[in-house]
C-alpha positions as CSV (number, residue, x, y, z in Angstrom):
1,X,-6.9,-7.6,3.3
2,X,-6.2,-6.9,7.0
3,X,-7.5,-5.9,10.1
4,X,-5.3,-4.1,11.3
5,X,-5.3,0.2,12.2
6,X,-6.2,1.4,8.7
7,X,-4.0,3.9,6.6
8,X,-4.3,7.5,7.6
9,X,-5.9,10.3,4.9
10,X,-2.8,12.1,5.2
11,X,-1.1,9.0,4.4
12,X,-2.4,7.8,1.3
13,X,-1.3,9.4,-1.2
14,X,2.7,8.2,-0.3
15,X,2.0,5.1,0.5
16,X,3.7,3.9,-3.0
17,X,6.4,6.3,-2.9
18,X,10.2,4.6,-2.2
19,X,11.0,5.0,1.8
20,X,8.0,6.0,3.1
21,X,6.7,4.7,6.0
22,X,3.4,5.6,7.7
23,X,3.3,3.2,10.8
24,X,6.0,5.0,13.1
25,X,4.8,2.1,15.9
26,X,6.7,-0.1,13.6
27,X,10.3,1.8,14.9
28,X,12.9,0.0,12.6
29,X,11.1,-3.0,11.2
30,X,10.8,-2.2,7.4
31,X,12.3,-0.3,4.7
32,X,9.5,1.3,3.2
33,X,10.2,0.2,-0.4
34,X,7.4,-3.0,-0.4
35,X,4.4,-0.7,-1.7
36,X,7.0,0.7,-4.4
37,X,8.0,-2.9,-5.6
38,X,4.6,-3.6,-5.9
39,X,3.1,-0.8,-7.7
40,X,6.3,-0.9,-10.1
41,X,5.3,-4.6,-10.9
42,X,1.8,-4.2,-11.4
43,X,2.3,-1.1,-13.8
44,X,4.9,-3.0,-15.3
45,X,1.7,-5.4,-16.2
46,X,-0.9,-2.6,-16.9
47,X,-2.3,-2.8,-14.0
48,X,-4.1,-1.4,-11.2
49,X,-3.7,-1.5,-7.5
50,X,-6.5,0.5,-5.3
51,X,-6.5,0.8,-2.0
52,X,-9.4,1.2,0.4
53,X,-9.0,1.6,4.2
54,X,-11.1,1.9,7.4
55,X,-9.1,3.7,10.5
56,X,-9.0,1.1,13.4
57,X,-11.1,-1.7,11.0
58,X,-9.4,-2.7,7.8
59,X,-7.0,-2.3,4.5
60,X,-7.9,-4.1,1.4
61,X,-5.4,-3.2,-1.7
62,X,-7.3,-4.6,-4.9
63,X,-4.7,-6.0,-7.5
64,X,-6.5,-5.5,-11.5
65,X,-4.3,-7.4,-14.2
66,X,-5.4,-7.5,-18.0
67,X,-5.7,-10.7,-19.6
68,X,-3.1,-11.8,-21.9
C-alpha cells in the first residue's frame, strides 16, 4: 500500500506485462519487469494478486496465497 499518484485506467491492464512502465516522471529509474516477477511468482504459487488504485490517493496490490 502507498500513497502515492494512483495507477491510471489506461494503465492497468499492462501493469504486469515485461517492460512496461506507466510513471514516465520516473525517466530512467526502473526497468519495468518488478510487476512481471511478481505476478510470475505468485501464479507460480496459485495465487492471486489484485490491485486497487485511487488517482492522486493510493495503490494497494492484495497478494492471496493458498495454504499448503
Amino acid at each position: 500500500m502507498d500513497n502515492g499518484i494512483g495507477i491510471s485506467d489506461k494503465d492497468r491492464p499492462y501493469i504486469f506485462t515485461r517492460l512496461y512502465k506507466c510513471d514516465s516522471s520516473r525517466g530512467i529509474r526502473g526497468n519495468g519487469l518488478g510487476l512481471a516477477i511478481v505476478q510470475e511468482l505468485i501464479n507460480a504459487h496459485k495465487g492471486t494478486i489484485i490491485l486497487n488504485s485511487k488517482i492522486n490517493k493510493e495503490t494497494i496490490f492484495t497478494i492471496h496465497l493458498p495454504r499448503i
